[in-house]
TORPA-813171 format. One record per residue (C-alpha): chain; x, y, z. Coordinates in Angstrom, 3 decimals, always signed. Example, Ala and Ser with C-alpha at 12.3 -4.5 7.8 and 13.67 -1.06 7.14 Angstrom:
BEGIN
{A,{+12.300,-4.500,+7.800}} {A,{+13.670,-1.060,+7.140}} 
***
This chain:
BEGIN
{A,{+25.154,-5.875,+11.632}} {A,{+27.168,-7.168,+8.662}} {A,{+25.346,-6.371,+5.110}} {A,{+26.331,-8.197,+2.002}} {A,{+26.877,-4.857,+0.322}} {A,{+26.610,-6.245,-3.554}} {A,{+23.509,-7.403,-2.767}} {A,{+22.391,-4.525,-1.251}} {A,{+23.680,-2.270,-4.205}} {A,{+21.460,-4.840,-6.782}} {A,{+18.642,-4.087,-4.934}} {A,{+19.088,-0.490,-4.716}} {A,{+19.415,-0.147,-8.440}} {A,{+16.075,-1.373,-8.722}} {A,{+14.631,+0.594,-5.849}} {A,{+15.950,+3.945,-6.177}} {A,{+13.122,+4.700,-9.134}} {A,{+10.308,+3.547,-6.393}} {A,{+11.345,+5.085,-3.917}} {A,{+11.369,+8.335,-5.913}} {A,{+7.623,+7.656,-6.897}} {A,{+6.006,+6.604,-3.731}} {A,{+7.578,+9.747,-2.096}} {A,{+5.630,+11.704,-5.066}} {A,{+2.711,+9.296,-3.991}} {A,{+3.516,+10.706,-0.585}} {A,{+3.825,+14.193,-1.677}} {A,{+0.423,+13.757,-3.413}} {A,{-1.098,+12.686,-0.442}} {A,{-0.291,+15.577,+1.872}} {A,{-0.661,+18.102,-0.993}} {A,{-4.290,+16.463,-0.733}} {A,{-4.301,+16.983,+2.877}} {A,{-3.441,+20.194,+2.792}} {A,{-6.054,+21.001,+0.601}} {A,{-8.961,+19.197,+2.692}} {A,{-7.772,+20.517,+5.187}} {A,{-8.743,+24.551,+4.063}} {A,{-12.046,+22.649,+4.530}} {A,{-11.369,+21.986,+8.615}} {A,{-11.284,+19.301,+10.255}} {A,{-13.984,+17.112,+9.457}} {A,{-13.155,+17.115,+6.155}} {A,{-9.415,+15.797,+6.749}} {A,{-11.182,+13.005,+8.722}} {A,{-13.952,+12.390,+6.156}} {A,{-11.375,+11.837,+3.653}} {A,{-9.056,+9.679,+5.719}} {A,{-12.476,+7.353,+7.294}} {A,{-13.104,+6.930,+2.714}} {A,{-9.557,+6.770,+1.966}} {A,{-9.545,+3.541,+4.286}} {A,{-12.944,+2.403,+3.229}} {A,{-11.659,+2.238,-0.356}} {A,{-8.437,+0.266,+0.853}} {A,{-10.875,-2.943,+0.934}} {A,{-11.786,-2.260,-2.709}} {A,{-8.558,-1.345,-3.865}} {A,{-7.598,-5.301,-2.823}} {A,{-8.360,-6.164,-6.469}} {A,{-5.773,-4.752,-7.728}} {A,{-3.920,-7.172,-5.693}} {A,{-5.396,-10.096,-7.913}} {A,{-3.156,-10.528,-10.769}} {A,{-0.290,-7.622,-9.857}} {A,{+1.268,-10.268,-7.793}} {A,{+0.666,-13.318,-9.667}} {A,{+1.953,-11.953,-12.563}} {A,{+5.089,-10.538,-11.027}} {A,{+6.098,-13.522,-9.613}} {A,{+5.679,-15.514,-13.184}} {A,{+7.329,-13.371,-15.151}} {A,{+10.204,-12.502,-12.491}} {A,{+10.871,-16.069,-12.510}} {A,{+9.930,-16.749,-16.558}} {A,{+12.304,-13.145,-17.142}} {A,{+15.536,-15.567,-14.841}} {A,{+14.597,-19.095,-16.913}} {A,{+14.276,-16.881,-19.926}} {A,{+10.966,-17.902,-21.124}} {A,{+9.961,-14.504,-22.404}} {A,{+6.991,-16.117,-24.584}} {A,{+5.945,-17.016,-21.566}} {A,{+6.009,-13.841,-19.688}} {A,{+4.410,-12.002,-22.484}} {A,{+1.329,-14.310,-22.183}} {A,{+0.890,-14.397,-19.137}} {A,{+1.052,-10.339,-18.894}} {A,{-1.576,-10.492,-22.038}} {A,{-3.944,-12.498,-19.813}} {A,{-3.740,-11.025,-16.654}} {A,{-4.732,-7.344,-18.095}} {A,{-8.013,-8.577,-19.808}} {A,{-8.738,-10.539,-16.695}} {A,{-7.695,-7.881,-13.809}} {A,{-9.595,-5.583,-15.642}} {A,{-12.807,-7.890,-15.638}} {A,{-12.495,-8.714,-11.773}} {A,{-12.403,-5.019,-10.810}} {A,{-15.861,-4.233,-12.408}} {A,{-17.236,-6.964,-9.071}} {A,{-16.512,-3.473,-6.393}} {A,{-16.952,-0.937,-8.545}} {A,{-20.917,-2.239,-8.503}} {A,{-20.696,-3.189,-4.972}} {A,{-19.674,+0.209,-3.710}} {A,{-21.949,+2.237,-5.939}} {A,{-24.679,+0.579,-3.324}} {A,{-23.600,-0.080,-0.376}} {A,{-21.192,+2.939,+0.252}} {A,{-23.593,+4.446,+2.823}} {A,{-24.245,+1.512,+4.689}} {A,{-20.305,+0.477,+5.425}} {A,{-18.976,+3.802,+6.964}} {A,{-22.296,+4.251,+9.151}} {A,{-21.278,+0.647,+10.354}} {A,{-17.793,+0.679,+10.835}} {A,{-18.269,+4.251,+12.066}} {A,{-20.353,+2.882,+14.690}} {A,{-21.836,+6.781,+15.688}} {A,{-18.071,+8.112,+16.804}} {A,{-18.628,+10.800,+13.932}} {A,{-21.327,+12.840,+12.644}} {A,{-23.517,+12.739,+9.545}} {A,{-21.583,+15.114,+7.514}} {A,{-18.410,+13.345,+8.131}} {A,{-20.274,+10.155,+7.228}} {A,{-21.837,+11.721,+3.798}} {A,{-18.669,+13.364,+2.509}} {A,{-16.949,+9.482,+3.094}} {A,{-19.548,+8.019,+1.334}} {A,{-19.218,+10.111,-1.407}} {A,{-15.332,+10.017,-1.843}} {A,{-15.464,+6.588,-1.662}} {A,{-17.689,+6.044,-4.847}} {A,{-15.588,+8.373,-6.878}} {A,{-12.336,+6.774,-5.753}} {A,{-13.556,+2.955,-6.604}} {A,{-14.282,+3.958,-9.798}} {A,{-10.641,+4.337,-11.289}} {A,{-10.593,+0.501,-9.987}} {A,{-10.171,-0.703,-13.773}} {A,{-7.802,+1.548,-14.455}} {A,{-5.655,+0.992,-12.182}} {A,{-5.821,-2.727,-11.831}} {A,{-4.178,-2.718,-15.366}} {A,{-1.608,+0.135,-14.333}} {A,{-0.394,-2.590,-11.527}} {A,{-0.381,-5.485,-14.086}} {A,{+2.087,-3.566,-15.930}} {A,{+3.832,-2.128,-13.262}} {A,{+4.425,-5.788,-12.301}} {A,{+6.091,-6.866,-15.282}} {A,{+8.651,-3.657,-15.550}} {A,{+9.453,-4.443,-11.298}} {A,{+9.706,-8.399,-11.998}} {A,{+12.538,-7.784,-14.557}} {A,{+14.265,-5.060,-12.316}} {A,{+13.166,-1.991,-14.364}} {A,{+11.635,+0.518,-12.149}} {A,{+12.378,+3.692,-13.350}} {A,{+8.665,+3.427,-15.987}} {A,{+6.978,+3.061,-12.559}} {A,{+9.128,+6.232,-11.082}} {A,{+7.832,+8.317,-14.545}} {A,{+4.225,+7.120,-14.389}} {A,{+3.971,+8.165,-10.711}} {A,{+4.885,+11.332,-11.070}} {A,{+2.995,+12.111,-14.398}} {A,{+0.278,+11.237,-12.425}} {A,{+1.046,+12.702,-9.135}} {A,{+1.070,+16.064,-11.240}} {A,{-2.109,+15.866,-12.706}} {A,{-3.622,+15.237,-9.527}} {A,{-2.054,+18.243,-7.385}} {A,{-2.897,+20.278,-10.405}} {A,{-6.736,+19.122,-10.369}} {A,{-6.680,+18.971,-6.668}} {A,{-7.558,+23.234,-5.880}} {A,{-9.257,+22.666,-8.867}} {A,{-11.770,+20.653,-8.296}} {A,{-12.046,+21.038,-4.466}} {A,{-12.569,+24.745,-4.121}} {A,{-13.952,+25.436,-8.054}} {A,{-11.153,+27.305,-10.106}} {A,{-11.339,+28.322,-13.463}} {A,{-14.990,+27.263,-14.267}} {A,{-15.165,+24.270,-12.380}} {A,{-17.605,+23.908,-9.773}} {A,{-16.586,+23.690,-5.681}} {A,{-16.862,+19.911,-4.791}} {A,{-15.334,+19.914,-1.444}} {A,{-14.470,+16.446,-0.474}} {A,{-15.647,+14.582,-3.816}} {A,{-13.453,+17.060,-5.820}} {A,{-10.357,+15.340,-4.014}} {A,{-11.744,+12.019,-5.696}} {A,{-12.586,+12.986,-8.967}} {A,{-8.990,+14.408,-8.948}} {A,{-7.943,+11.126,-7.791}} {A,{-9.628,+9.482,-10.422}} {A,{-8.133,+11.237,-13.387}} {A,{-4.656,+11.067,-12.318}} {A,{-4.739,+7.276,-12.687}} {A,{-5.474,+7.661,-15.901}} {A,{-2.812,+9.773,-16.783}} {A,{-0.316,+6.568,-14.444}} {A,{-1.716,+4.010,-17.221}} {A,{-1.115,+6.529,-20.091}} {A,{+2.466,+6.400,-19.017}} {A,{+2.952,+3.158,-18.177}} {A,{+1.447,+2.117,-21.412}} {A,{+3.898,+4.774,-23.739}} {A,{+7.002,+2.647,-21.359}} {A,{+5.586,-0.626,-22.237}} {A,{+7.970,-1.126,-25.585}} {A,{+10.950,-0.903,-22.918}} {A,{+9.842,-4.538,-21.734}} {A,{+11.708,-7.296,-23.080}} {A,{+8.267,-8.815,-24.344}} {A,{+4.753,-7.588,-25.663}} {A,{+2.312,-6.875,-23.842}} {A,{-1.472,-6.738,-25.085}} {A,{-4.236,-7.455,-23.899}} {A,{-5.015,-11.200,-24.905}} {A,{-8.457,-13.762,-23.711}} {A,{-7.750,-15.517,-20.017}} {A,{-6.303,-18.783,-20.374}} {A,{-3.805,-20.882,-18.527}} {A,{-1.508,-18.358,-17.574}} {A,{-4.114,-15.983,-16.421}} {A,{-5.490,-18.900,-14.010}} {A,{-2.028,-19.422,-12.788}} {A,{-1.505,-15.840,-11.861}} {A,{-4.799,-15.813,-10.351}} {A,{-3.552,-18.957,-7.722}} {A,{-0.395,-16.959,-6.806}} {A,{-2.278,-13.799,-6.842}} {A,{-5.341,-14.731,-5.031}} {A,{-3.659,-15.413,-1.685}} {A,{-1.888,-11.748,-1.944}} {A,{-5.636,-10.489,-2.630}} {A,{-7.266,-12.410,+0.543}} {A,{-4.108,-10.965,+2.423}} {A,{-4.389,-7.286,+1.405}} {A,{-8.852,-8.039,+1.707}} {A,{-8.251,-9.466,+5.005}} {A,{-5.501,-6.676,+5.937}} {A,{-7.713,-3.711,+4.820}} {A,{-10.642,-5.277,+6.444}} {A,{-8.659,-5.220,+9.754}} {A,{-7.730,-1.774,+8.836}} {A,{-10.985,-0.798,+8.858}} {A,{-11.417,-2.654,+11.917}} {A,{-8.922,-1.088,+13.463}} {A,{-9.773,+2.409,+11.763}} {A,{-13.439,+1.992,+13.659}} {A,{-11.395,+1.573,+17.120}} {A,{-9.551,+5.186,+16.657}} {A,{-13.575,+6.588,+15.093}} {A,{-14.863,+5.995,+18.121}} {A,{-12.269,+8.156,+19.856}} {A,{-14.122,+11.168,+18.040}} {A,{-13.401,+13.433,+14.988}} {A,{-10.348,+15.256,+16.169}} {A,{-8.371,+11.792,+16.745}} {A,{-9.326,+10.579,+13.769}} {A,{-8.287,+13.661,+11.922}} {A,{-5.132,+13.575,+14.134}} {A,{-4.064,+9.644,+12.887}} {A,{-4.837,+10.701,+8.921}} {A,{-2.812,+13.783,+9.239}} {A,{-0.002,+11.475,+10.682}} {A,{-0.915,+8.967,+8.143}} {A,{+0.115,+11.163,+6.047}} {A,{+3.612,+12.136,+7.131}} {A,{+4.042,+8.570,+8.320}} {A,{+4.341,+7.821,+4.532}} {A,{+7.651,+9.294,+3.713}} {A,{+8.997,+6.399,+6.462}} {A,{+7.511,+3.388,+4.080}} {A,{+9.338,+5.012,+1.463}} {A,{+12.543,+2.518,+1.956}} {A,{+10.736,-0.468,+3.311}} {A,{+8.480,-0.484,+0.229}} {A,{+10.948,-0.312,-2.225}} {A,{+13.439,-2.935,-0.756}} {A,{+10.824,-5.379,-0.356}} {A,{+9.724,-5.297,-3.731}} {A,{+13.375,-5.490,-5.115}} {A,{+13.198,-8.538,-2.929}} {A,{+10.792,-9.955,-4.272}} {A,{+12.448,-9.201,-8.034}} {A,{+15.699,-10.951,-6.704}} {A,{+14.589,-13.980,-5.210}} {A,{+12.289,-14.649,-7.851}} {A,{+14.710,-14.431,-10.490}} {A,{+17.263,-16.666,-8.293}} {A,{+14.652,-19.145,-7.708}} {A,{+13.971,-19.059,-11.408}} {A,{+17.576,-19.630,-12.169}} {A,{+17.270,-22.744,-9.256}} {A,{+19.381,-21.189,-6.999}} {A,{+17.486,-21.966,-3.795}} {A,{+20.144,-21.203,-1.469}} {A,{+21.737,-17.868,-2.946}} {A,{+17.945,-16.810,-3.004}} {A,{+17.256,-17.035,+0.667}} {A,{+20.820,-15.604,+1.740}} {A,{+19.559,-12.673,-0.597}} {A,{+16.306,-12.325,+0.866}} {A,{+17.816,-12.271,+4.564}} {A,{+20.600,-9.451,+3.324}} {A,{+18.055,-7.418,+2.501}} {A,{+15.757,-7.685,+5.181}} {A,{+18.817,-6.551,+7.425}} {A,{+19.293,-3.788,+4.810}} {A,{+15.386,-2.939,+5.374}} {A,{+15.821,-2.925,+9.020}} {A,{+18.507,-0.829,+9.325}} {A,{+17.047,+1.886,+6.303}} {A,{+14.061,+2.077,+8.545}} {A,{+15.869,+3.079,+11.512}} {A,{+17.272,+5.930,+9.864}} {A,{+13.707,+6.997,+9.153}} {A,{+12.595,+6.061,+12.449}} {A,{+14.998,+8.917,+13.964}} {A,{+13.646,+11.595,+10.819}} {A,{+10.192,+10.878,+12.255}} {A,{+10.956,+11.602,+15.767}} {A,{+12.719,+14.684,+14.889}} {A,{+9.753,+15.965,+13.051}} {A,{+7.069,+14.618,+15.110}} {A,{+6.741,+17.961,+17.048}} {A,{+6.241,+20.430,+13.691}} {A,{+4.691,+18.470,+11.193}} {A,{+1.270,+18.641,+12.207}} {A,{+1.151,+22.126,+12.093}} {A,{+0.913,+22.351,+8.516}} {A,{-2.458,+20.981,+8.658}} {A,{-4.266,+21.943,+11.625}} {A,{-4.797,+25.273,+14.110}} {A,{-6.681,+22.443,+16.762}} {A,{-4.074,+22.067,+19.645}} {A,{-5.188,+18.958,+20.928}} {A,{-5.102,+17.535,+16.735}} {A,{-1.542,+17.989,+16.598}} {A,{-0.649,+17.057,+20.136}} {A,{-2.252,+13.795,+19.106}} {A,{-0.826,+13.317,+15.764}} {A,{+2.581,+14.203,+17.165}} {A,{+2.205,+11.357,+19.632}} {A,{+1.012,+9.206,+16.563}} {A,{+4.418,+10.303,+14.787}} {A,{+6.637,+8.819,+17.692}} {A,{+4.872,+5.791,+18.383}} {A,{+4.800,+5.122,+14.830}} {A,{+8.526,+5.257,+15.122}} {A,{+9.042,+3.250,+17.004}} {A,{+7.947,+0.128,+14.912}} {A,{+9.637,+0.909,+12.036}} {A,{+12.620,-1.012,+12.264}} {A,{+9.930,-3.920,+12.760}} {A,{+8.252,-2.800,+9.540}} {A,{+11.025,-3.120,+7.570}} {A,{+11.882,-6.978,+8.290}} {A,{+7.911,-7.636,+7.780}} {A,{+8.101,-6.295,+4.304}} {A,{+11.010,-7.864,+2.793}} {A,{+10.728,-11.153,+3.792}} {A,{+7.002,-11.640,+3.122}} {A,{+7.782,-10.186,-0.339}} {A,{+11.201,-12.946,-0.262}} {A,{+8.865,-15.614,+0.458}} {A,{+6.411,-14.589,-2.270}} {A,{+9.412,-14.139,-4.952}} {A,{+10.256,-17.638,-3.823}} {A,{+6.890,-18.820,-5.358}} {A,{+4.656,-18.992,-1.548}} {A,{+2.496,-16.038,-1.231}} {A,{-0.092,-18.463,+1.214}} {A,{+2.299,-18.569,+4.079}} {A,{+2.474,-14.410,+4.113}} {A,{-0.847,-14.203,+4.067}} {A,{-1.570,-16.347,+6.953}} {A,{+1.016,-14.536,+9.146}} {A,{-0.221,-11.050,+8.660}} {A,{-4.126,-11.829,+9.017}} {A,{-3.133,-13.803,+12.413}} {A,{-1.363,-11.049,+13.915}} {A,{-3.773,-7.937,+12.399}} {A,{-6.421,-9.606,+14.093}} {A,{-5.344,-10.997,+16.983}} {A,{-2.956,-8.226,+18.082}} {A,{-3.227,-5.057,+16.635}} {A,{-7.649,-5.167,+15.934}} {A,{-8.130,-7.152,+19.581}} {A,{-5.939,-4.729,+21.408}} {A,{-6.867,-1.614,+19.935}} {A,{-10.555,-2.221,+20.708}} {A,{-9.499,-3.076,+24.743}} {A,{-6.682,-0.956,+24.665}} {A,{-9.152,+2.438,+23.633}} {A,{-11.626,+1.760,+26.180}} {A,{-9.222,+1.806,+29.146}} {A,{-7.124,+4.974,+28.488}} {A,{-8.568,+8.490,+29.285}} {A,{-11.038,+9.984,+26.650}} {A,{-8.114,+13.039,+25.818}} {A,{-5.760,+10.055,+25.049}} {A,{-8.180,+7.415,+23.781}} {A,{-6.288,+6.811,+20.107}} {A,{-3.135,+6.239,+22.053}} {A,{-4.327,+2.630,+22.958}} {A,{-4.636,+1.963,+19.539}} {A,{-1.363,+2.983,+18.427}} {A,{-0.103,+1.196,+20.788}} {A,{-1.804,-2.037,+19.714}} {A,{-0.045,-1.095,+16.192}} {A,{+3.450,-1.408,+17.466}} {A,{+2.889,-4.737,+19.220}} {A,{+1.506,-5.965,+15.825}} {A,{+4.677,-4.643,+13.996}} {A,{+6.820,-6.403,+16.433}} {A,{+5.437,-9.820,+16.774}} {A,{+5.139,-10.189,+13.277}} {A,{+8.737,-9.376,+12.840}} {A,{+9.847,-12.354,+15.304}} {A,{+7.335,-14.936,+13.700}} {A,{+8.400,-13.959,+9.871}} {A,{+12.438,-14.211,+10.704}} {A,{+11.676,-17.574,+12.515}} {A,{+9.444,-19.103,+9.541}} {A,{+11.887,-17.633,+6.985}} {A,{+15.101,-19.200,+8.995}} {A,{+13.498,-22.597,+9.806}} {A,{+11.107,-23.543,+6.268}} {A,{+12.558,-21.191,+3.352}} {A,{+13.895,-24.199,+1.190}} {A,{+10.437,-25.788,+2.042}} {A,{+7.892,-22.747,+0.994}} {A,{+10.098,-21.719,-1.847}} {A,{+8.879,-23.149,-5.492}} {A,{+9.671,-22.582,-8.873}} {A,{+6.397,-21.962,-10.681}} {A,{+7.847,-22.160,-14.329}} 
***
């Protein structure tokens, strides 16, 4: 596989910072694994069935991050910085707004959506403690909805390293709050569970502390200004990345309810491998969204065909950094578990989870970057209907069928199954779109 290695070296400038923070994000999460899991078992899966409960929530975040990137990545190439700054301006007063709609919704209903999606595979005190973590976690909804907005503008200009800092600031405040809060040091009362949230909670608002102290490294102002045009065009771009993440964590949960009905230990098993799995998005994560930087700013420049050779280079880039991390989760399938569990048959399965997981990677990597090349290019409606297609008619439909045939020991194995099939048809039917209609999805939008 031949690499355009300039290209390659461009986008690694930009995603070295991210990579650094979402492997603190990762860090975070396992240091709040590890925690829960002093707790046993059913708190690890209490905290993974909320964690993916809140991922439908979190989907407003979604709503102006992307929008906004993709208008000032391609204002930032056409140098329009006036333009930029506005739009920026608008989209923090108006993400901020938009996030206040869950917040209400899951101070209500949080009960009523793990018992359903549950469907009885756990008990009550699993479904309590969820309940509970999720209200806490939707709350720093506002918060960070305007951390993203910013993040977006430092990513669309190629400036990651504020994103790097802000991470870890906050990734430090939460693993110091985390024993803290959950087992009631130094004054504080034991929360369990909840204490994992509220930790949660506060760390964001350390991330948007930081990110606004980096803001005067931005070629433009920032501040928060009334919602106008530029805040309704970010909310067109943006909106079809929101449905997509809705409609992806809705799956999730879905698909989440397939592996609940397994029982407690394999759900406890696929959070705790989750977990580790996290380190492995590392790459794929940060090369899509220096994608999405690149070909925005080519597209902005009107360089349709340099932008799509770019976007390919780097999906071959993705592909082959996610093999590498395919082989480092293999290696450390068998041990990792170990850290957070004494049940035998919890880290047999997440083990399994580990490898199957894998396997896919590879897969993941091409899914990420050019999605994220076609929404740089201006299209974020065309990833959208891709993913939802293949979340629901692969991996949801299959891991529902797939669980109910395998043996009751093995039952989660179906659905991780399901998961790589997902991975891997999406990967044909993205390189085929992108080959074939590039030049016809890509826009410039300023």
């Amino acid at each position: 596989m031949i690499i355009d290695r300039r290209i390659v070296t461009r986008a690694w400038s930009i995603a070295w910072p991210l990579i650094v923070a979402e492997a603190v994000d990762s860090i975070l999460s396992i240091t709040d694994t590890f925690f829960v899991s002093r707790l046993g078992d059913k708190a690890v899966a209490a905290v993974g069935f909320g964690g993916y409960a809140s991922w439908v929530f979190f989907v407003f975040t979604q709503l102006f991050y992307m929008g906004s990137l993709v208008i000032v990545a391609q204002a930032f190439g056409a140098k329009l910085l006036d333009k930029a700054s506005r739009a920026m301006g608008e989209s923090i007063t108006s993400s901020i707004f938009f996030s206040l709609i869950p917040v209400g919704i899951v101070l209500v209903i949080a009960e009523d959506l793990v018992s359903i999606v549950a469907g009885g595979g756990v008990g009550l005190d699993v479904l309590v403690d969820s309940a509970n973590y999720l209200r806490v976690r939707v709350l720093g909804l506002p918060v960070l909805s305007t951390a993203m907005v910013i993040s977006a503008g430092f990513r669309a200009i190629g400036d990651t390293k504020p994103s790097m800092i802000a991470t870890i600031v906050g990734a430090v405040v939460n693993i110091v709050l985390d024993p803290i809060m959950i087992f009631g040091l130094i004054g504080f009362p034991a929360m369990g569970v909840v204490g994992a949230a509220w930790a949660s909670f506060i760390a964001s608002i350390a991330t948007l502390t930081s990110y606004i102290a980096y803001s005067r490294r931005l070629p433009f102002t920032i501040k928060p200004l009334l919602p106008g045009r530029e805040a309704w065009n970010a909310f067109k771009l943006g909106l079809p990345a929101m449905v997509e993440r809705l409609v992806f964590s809705m799956g999730g949960l879905a698909y989440i309810g397939a592996i609940t009905r397994c029982g407690e230990v394999p759900l406890a098993a696929h959070t705790i491998g989750i977990r580790f799995e996290s380190f492995a998005y590392l790459p794929a994560f940060a090369i899509s969204i220096a994608t999405a930087s690149i070909v925005g700013q080519t597209i902005g420049r009107g360089d349709f065909n340099e932008a799509m050779r770019m976007g390919w280079e780097l999906a071959k880039a993705n592909a082959l950094f996610m093999t590498a991390m395919a082989v480092i989760l293999i290696v450390a399938a068998p041990y990792a578990p170990l850290v957070f569990t004494s049940n035998e048959l919890t880290r047999e399965l997440a083990m399994i989870y580990l490898i199957l997981a894998a396997i896919s990677e590879p897969a993941l990597g091409v899914v990420m970057s050019i999605a994220n090349a076609i929404r740089g290019g201006g299209n974020t409606i065309v990833p959208t209907i891709v993913n939802a297609c293949s979340l629901y008619g692969v991996r949801v439909l299959l891991a529902y069928r797939l669980t109910s045939i395998v043996p009751a020991r093995l039952c989660p194995i179906g659905a991780w199954i399901a998961m790589d099939l997902d991975l891997f048809i999406r990967a044909l039917v993205f390189t085929i779109v992108y080959k074939k209609w590039f030049h016809k999805l890509a826009r410039r939008v300023v």
